[in-house]
PDB file of N, CA, C and O in Angstrom:
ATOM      1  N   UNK A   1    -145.161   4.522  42.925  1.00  0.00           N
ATOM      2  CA  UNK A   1    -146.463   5.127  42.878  1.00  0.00           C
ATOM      3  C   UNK A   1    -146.342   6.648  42.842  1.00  0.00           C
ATOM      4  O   UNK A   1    -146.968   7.428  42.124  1.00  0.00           O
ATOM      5  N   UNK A   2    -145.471   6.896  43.702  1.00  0.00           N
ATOM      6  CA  UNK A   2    -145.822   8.628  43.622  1.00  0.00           C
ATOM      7  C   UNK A   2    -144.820   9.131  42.560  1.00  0.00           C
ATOM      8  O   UNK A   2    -144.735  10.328  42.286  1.00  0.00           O
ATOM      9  N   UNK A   3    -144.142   8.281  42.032  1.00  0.00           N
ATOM     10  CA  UNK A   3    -143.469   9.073  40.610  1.00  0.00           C
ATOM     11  C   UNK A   3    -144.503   8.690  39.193  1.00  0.00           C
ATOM     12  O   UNK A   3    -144.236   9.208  38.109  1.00  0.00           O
ATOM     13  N   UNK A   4    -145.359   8.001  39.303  1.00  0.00           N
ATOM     14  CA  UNK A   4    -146.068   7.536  38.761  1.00  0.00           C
ATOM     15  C   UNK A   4    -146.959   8.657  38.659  1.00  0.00           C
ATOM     16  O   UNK A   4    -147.114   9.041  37.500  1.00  0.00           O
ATOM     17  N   UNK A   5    -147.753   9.457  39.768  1.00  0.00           N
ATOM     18  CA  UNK A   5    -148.225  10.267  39.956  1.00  0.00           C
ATOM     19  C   UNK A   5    -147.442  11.738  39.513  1.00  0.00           C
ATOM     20  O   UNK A   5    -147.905  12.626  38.797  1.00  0.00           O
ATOM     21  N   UNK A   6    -146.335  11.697  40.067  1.00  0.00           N
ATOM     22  CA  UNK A   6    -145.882  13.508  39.297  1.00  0.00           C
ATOM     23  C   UNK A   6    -146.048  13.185  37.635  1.00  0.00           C
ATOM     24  O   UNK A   6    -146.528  13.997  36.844  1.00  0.00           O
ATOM     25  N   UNK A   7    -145.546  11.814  37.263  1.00  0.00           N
ATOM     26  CA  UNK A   7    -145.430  11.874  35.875  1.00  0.00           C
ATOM     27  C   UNK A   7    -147.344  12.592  35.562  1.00  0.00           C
ATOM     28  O   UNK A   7    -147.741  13.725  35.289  1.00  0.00           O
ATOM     29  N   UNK A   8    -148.017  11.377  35.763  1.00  0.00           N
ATOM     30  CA  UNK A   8    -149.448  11.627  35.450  1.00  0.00           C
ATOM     31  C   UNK A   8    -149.542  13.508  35.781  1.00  0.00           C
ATOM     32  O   UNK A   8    -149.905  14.286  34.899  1.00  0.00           O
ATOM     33  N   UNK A   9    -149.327  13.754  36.541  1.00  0.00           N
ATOM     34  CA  UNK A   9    -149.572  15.173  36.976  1.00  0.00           C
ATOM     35  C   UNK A   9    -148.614  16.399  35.757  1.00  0.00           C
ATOM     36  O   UNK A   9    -149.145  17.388  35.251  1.00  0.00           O
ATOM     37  N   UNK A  10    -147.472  16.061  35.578  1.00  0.00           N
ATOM     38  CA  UNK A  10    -146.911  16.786  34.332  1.00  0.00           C
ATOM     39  C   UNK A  10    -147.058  16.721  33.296  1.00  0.00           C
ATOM     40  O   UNK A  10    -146.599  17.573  32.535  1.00  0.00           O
ATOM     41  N   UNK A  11    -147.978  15.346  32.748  1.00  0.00           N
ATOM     42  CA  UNK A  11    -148.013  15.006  31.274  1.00  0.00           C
ATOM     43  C   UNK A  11    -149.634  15.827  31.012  1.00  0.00           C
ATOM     44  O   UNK A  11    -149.964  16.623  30.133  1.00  0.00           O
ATOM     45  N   UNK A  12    -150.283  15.353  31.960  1.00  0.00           N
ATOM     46  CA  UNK A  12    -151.767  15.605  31.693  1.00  0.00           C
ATOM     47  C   UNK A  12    -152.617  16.476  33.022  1.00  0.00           C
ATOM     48  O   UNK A  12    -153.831  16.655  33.118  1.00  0.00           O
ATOM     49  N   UNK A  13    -151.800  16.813  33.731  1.00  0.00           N
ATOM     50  CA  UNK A  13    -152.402  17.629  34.893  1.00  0.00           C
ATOM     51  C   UNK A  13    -153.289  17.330  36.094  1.00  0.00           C
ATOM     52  O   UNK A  13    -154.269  16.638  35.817  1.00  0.00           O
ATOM     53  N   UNK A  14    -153.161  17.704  37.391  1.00  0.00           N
ATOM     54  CA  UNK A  14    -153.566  17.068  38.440  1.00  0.00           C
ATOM     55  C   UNK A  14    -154.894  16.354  38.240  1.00  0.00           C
ATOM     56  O   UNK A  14    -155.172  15.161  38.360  1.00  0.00           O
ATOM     57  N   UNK A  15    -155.853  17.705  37.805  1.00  0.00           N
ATOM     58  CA  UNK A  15    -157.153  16.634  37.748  1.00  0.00           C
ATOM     59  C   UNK A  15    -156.906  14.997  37.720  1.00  0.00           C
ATOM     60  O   UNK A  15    -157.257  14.117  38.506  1.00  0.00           O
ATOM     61  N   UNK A  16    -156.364  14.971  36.826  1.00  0.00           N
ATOM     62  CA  UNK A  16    -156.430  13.318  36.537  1.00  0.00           C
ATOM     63  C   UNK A  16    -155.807  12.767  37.700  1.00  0.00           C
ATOM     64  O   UNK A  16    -156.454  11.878  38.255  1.00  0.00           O
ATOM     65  N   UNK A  17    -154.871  13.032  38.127  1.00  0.00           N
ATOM     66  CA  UNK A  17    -154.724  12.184  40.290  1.00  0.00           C
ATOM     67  C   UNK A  17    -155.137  12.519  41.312  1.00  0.00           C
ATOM     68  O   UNK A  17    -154.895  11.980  42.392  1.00  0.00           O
ATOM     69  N   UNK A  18    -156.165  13.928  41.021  1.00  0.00           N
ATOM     70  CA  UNK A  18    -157.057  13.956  42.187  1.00  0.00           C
ATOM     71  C   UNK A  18    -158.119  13.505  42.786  1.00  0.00           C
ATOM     72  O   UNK A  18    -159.216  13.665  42.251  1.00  0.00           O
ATOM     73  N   UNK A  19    -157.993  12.822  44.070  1.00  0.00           N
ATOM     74  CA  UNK A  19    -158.701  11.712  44.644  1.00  0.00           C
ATOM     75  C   UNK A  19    -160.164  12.172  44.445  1.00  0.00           C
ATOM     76  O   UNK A  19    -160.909  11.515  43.717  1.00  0.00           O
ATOM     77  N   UNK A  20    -160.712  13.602  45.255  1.00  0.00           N
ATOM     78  CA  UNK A  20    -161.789  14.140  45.553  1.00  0.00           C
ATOM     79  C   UNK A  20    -161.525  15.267  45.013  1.00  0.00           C
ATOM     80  O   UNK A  20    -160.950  16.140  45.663  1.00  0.00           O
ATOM     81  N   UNK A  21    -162.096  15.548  43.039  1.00  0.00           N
ATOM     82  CA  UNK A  21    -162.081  17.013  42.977  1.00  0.00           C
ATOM     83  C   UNK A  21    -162.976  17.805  44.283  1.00  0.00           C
ATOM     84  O   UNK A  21    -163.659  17.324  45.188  1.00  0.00           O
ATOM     85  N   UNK A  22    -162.634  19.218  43.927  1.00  0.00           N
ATOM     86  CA  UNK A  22    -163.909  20.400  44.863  1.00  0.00           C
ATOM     87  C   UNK A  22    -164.837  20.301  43.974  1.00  0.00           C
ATOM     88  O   UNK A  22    -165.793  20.845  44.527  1.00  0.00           O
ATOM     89  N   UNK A  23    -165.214  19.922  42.846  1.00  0.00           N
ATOM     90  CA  UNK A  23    -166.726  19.250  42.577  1.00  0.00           C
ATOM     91  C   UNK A  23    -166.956  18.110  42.148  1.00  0.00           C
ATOM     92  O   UNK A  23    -167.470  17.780  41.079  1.00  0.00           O
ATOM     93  N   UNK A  24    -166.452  17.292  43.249  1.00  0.00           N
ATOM     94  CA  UNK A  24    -166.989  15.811  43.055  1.00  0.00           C
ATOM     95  C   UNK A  24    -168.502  15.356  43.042  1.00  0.00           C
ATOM     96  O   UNK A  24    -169.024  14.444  42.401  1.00  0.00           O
ATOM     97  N   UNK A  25    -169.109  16.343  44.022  1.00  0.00           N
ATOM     98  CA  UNK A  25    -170.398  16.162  43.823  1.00  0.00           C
ATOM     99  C   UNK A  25    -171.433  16.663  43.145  1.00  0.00           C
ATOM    100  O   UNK A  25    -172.609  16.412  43.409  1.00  0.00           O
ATOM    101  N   UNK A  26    -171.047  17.385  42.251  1.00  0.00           N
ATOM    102  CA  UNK A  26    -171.797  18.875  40.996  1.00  0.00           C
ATOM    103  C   UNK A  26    -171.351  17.547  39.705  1.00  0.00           C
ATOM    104  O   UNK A  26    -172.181  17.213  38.859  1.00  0.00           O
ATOM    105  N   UNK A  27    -170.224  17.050  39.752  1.00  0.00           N
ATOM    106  CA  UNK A  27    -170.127  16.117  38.896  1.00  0.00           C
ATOM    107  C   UNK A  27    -170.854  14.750  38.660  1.00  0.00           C
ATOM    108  O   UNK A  27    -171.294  14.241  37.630  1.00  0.00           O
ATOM    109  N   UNK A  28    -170.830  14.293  40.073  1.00  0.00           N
ATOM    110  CA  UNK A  28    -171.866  12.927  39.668  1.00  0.00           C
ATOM    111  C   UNK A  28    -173.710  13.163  39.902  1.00  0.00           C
ATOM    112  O   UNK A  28    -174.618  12.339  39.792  1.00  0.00           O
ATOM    113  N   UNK A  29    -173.743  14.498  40.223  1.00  0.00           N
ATOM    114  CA  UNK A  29    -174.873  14.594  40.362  1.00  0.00           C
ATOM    115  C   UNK A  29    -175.503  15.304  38.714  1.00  0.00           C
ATOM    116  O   UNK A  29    -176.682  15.211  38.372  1.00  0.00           O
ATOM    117  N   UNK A  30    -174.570  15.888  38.000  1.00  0.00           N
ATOM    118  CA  UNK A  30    -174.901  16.623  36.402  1.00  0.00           C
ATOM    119  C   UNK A  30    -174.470  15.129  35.431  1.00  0.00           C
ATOM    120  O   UNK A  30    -174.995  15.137  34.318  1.00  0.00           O
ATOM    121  N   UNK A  31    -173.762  14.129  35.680  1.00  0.00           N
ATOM    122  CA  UNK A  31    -173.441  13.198  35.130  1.00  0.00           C
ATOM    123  C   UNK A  31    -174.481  12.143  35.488  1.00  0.00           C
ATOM    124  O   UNK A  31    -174.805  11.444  34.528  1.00  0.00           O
ATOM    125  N   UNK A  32    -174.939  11.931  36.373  1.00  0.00           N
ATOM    126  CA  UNK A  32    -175.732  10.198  36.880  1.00  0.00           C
ATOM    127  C   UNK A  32    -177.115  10.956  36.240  1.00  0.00           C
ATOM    128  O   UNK A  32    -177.314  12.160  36.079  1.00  0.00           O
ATOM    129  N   UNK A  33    -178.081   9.679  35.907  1.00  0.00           N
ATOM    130  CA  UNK A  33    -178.831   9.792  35.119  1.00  0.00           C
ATOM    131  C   UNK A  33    -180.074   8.506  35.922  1.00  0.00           C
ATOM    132  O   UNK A  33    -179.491   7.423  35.971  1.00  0.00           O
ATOM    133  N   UNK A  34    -181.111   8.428  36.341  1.00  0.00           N
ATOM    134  CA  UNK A  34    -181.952   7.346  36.799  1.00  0.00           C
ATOM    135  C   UNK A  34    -181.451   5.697  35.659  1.00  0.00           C
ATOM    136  O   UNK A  34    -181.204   4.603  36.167  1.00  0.00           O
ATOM    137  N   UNK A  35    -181.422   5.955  34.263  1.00  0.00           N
ATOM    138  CA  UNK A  35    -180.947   5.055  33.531  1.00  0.00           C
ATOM    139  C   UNK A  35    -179.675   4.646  33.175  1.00  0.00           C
ATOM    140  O   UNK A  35    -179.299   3.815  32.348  1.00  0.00           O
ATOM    141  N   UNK A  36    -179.056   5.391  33.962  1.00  0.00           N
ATOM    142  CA  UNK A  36    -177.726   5.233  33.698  1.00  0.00           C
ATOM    143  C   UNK A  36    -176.545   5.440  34.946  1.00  0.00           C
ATOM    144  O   UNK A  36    -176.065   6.456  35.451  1.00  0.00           O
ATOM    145  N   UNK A  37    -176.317   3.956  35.190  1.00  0.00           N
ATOM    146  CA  UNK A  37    -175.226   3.709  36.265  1.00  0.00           C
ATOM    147  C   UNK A  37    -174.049   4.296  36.677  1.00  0.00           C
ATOM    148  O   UNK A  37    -173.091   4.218  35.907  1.00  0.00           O
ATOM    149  N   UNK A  38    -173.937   4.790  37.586  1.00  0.00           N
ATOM    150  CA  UNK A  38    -172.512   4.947  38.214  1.00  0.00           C
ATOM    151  C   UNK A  38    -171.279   3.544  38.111  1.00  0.00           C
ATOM    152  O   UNK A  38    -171.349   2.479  38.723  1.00  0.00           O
ATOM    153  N   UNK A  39    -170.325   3.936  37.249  1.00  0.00           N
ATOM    154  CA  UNK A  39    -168.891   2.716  37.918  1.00  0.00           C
ATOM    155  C   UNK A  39    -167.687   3.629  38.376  1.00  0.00           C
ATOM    156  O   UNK A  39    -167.130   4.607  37.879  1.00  0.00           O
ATOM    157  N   UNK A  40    -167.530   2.938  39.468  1.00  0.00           N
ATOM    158  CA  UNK A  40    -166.436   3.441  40.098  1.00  0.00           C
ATOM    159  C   UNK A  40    -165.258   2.255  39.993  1.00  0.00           C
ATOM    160  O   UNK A  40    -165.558   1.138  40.415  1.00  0.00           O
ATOM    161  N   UNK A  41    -163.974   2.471  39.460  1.00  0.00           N
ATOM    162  CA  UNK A  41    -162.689   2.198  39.704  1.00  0.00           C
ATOM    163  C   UNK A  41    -161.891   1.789  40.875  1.00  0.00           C
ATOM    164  O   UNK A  41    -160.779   2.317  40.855  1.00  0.00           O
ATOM    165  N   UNK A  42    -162.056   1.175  41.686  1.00  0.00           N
ATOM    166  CA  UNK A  42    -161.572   1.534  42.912  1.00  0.00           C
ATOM    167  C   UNK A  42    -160.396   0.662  43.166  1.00  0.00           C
ATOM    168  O   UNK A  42    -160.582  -0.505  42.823  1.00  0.00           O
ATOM    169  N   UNK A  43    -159.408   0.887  43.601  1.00  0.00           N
ATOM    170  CA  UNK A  43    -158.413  -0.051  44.038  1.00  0.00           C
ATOM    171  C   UNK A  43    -158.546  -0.503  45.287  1.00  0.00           C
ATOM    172  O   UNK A  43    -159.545  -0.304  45.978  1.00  0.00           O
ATOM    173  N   UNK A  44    -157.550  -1.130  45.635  1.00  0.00           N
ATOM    174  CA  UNK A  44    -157.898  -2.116  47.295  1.00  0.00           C
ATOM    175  C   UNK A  44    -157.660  -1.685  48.141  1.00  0.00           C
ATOM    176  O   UNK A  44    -156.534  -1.236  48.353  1.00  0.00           O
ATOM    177  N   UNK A  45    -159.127  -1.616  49.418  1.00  0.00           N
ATOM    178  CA  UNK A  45    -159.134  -0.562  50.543  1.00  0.00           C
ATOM    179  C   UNK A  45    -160.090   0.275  49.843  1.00  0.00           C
ATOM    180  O   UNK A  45    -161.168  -0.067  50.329  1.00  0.00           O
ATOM    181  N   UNK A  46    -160.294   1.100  49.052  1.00  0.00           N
ATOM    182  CA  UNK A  46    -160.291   2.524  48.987  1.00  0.00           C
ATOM    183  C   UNK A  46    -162.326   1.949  48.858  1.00  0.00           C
ATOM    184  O   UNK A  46    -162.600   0.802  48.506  1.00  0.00           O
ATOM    185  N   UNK A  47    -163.236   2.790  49.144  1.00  0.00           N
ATOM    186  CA  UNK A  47    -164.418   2.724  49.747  1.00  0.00           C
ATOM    187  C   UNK A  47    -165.252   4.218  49.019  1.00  0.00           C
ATOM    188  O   UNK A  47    -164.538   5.216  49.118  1.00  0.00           O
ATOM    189  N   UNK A  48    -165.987   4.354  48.649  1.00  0.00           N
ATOM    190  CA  UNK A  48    -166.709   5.279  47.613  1.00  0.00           C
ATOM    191  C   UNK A  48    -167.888   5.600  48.673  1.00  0.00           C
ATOM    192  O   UNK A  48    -168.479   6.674  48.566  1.00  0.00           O
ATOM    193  N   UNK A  49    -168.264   4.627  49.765  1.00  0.00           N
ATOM    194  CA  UNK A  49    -169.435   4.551  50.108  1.00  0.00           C
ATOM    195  C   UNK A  49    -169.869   6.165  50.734  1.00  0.00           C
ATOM    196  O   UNK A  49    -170.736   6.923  50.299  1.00  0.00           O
ATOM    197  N   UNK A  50    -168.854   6.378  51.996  1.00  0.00           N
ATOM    198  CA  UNK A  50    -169.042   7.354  53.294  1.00  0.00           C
ATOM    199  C   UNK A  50    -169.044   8.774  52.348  1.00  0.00           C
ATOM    200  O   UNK A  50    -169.593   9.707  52.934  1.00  0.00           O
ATOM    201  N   UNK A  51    -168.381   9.195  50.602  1.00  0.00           N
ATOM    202  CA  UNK A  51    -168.605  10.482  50.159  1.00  0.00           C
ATOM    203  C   UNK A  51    -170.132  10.051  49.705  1.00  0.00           C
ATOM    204  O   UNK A  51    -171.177  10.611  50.036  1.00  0.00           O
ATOM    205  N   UNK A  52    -169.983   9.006  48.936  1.00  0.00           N
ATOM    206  CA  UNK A  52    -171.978   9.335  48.206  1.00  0.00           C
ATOM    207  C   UNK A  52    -172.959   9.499  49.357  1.00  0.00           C
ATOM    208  O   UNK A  52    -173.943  10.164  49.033  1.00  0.00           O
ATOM    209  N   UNK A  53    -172.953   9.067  50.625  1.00  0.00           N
ATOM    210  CA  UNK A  53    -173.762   9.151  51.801  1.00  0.00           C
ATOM    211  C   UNK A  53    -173.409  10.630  51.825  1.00  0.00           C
ATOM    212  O   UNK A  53    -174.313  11.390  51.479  1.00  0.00           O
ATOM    213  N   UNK A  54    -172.308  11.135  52.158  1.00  0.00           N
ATOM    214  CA  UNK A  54    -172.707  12.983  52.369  1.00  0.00           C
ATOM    215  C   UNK A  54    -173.560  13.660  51.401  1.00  0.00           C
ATOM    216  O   UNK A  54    -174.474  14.429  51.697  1.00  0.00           O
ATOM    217  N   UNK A  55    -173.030  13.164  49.654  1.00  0.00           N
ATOM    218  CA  UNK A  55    -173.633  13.624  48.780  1.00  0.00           C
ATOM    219  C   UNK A  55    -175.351  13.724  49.315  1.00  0.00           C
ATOM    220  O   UNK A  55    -176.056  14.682  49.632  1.00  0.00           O
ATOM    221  N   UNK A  56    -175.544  12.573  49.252  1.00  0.00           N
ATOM    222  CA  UNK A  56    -177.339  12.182  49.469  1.00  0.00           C
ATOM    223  C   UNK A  56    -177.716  12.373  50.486  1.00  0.00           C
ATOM    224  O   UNK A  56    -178.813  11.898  50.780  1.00  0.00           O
ATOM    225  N   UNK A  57    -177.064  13.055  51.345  1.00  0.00           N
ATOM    226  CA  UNK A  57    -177.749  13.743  52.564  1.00  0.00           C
ATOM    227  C   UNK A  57    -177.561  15.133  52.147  1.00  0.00           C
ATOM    228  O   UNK A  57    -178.432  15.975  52.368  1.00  0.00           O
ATOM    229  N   UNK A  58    -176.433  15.417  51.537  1.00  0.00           N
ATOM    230  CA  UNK A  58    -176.772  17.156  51.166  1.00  0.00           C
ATOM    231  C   UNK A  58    -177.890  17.423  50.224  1.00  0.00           C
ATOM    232  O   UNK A  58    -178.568  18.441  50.361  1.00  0.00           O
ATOM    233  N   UNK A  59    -178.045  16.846  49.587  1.00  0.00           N
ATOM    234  CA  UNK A  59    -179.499  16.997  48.245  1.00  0.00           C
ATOM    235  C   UNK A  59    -180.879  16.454  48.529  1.00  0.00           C
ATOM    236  O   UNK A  59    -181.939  16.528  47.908  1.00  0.00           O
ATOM    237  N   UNK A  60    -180.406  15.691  50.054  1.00  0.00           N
ATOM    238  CA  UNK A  60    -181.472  15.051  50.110  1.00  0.00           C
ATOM    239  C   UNK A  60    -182.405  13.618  48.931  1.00  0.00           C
ATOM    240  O   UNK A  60    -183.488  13.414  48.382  1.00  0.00           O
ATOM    241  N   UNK A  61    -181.176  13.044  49.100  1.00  0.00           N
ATOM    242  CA  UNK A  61    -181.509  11.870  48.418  1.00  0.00           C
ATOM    243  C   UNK A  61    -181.486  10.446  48.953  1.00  0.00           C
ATOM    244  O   UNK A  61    -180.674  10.250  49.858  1.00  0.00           O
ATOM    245  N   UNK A  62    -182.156   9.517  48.597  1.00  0.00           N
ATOM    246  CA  UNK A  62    -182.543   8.722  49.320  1.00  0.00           C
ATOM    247  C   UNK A  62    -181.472   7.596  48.447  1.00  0.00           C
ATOM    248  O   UNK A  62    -181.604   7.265  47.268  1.00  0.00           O
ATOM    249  N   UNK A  63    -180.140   7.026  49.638  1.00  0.00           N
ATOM    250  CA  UNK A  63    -179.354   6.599  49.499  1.00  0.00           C
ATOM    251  C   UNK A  63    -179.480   5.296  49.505  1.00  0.00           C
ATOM    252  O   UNK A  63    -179.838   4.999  50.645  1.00  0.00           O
ATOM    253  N   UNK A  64    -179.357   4.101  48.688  1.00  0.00           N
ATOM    254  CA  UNK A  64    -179.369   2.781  49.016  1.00  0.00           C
ATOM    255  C   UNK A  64    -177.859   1.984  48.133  1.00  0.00           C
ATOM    256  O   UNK A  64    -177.807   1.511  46.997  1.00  0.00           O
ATOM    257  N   UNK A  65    -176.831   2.089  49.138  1.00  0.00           N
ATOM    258  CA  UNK A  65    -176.104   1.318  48.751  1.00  0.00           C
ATOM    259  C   UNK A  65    -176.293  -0.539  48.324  1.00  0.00           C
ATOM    260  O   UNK A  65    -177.148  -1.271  48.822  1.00  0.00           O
ATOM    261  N   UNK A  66    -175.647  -0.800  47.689  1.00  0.00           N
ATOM    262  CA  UNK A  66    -175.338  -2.326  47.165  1.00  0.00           C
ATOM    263  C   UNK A  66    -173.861  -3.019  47.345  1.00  0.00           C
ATOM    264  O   UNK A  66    -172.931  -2.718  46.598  1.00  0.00           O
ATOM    265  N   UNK A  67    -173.779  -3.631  48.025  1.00  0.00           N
ATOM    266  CA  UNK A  67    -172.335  -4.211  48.143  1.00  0.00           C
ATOM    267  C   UNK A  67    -172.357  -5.574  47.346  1.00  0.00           C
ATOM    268  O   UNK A  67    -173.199  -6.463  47.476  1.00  0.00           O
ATOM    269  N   UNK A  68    -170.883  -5.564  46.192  1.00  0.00           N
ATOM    270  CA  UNK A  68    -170.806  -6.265  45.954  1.00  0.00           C
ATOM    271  C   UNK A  68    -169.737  -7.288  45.667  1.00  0.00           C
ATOM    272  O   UNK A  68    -169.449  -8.001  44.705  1.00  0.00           O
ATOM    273  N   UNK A  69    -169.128  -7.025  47.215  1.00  0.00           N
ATOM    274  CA  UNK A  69    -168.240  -7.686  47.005  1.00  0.00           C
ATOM    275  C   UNK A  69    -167.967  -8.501  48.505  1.00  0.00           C
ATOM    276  O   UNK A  69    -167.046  -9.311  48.609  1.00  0.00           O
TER     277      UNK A  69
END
């Protein structure tokens, strides 16, 4: 995994293995759209929920998760 990662990181540059850019949230908030869904990728363990809850408390948005799994 983590040579997997320097490779990804030398071929095409960190962005692409960074977990939480510093604008993760300028991003899904200029990207998400009322008609148009968020998908997240997630591998096993890893949980999206506890950053979009900060997001939607910093903007003041009214958060309703869906679990579906």
């Amino acid at each position: 995994m983590l040579a997997m990662i320097e490779y990804i990181n030398d071929c095409l540059g960190e962005a692409y293995t960074d977990i939480y850019p510093s604008n993760y949230d300028d991003i899904l908030m200029n990207e998400a759209k009322p008609d148009l869904p968020i998908c997240f990728l997630l591998s096993l363990g890893s949980d999206p929920t506890g950053q979009l809850d900060i997001i939607a408390k910093k903007r003041k948005i009214d958060f309703k998760p869906i679990s579906m799994g």
